[in-house]
N, C-alpha and C positions, 0 to 999 in steps of 0.2 A: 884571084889575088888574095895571099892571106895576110889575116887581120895582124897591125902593128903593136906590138906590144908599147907600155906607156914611155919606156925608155928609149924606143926606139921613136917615138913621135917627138918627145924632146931633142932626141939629135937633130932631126930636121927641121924645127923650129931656131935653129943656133943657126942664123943668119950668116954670122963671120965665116963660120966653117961647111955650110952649106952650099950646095951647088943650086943654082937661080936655077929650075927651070920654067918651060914657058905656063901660061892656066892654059890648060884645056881640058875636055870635058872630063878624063881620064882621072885629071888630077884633082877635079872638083868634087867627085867622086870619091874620090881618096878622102878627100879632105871631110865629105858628110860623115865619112866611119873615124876619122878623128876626133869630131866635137865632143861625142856621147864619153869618149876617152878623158876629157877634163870638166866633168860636171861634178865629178867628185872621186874619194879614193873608186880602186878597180874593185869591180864587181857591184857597184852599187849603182841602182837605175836613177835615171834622172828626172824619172814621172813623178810628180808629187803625190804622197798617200792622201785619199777623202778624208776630211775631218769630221769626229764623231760627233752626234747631238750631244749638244749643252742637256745633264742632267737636271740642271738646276730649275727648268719650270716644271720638269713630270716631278721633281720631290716635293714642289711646291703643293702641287696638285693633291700629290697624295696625301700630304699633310693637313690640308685645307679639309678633303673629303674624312679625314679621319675626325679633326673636330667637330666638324659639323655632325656626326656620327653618335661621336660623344656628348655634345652637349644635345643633341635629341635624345637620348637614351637618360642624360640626367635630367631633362625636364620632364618627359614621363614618369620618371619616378616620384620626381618631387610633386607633377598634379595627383600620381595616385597615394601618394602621401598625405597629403594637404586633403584628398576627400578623404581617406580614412580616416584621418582625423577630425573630420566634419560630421563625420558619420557617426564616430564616439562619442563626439563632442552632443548631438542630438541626443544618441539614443539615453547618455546619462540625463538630457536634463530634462527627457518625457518619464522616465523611469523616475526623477524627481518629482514631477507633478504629478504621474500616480500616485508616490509613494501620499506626498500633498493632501491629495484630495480622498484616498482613504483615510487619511488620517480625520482630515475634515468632513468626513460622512460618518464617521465611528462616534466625533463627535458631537454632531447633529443627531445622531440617534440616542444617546446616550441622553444628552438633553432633551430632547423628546422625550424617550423612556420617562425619564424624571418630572416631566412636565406632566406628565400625562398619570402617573402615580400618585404626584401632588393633588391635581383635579380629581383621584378617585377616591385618595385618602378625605381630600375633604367634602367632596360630596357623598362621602360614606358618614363621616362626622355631622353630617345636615342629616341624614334619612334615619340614621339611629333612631334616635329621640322620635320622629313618626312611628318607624315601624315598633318600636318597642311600645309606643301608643295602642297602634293598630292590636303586634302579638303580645298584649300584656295579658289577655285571659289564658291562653296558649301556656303560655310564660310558666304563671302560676301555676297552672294546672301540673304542668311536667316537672318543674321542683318541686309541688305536694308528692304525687306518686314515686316522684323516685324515693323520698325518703320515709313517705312511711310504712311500707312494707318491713324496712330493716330494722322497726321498732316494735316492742314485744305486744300483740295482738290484743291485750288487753289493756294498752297503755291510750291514756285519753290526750288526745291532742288540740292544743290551740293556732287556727291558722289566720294570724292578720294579716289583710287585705287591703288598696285602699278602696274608701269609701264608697265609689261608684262602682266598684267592681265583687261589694260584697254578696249584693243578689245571685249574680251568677255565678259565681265561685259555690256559693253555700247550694246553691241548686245541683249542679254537678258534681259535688260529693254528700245529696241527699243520702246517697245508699251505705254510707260509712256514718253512722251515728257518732262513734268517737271523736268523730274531727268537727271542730267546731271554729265556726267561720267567723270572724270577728271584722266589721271595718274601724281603721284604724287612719284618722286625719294624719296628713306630713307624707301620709306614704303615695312615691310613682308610679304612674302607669309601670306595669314589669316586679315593680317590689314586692314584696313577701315575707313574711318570718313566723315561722312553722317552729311552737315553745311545746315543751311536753315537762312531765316531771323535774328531773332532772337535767335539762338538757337544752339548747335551741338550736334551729338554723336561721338564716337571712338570707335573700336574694335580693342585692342591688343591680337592679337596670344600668345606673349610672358605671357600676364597677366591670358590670360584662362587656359594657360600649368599650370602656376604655382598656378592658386585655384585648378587643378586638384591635383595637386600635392600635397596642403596643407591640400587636406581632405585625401587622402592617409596619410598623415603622420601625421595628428589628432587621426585616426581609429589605427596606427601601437603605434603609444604614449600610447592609451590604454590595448594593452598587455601586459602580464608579461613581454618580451623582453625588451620593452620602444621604443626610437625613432626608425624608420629604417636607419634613417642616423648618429645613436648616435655610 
């Protein structure tokens, strides 16, 4: 039997002008390839299409896993941030207490240094006055010879001495007749004074201590300290 076209299915639906006939199975038949005819215009199936997933929880998702993504990647940064800067933050302030504590050993030695100059300048200023005791025969002896050799060989000399030290002195230059040994009250251990014609010298003990003394304390002037007697 071929299939009815739509216009032809509406003709036999017009009751007034249709012929009744009786249902049987033929016509029931007929009538199943009718239905699909008014489901909608011709050509169009009456099955419903599947409906697609709802986008809206996978963008969820993905949006979700993307912050989450990013705010781990800016916490990592910001912890390796924050140690790097912990790390600066230390190494400037041991690099500080080095700097610190050289400073403060430079000048702990320096003050030492000075302390320690002070103690030799003055215990150089105590042992003068002994040893210039002790070397006052020495003394004399070595400023008579150095100056009279450079006086004319016939020239008669007088060498004051003090007091205690006139024996030995005059013994020691027995083999120079010219030189004549005088002791002389007032004078220190170390003194001397060697008069000829025209002419004298002196050797004060008191005066050689103290150029000893004054180059010591020229050399301690120029350390960071400053004087040793300051």
């Amino acid at each position: 039997m071929s299939r009815l076209t739509h216009g032809q299915a509406l003709h036999l639906l017009d009751l007034e002008e249709a012929e009744v006939v009786p249902w049987t199975e033929p016509a029931a038949e007929e009538a199943g390839r009718l239905v699909p005819l008014f489901a909608g215009p011709p050509g169009q199936a009456c099955v419903q299409a599947a409906m697609p997933p709802d986008p809206v929880p996978a963008l969820l998702e993905a949006a979700r896993q993307e912050g989450f993504s990013a705010g781990e990647a800016a916490g990592r940064m910001a912890a390796e941030t924050d140690r790097e800067a912990r790390a600066g933050a230390a190494m400037e302030a041991i690099g500080a207490a080095l700097a610190g504590a050289a400073a403060e050993a430079h000048a702990v030695l320096d003050a030492a240094a000075e302390a320690v100059a002070r103690m030799s300048v003055a215990a150089l200023s105590a042992a003068l006055p002994t040893l210039a005791a002790r070397l006052a025969e020495a003394e004399v002896v070595e400023f008579t010879a150095s100056l009279v050799p450079a006086l004319a060989p016939d020239l008669r000399v007088e060498l004051l001495v003090p007091e205690d030290l006139e024996p030995v002195i005059a013994e020691r230059f027995a083999a120079q007749p010219r030189i004549e040994v005088i002791g002389e009250p007032g004078l220190a251990p170390g003194d001397a004074t060697l008069r000829w014609r025209d002419g004298m010298a002196e050797r004060r003990a008191a005066l050689a201590r103290e150029a000893v003394l004054g180059t010591i304390e020229a050399f301690m002037a120029r350390l960071p300290g400053g004087r040793a007697g300051s």
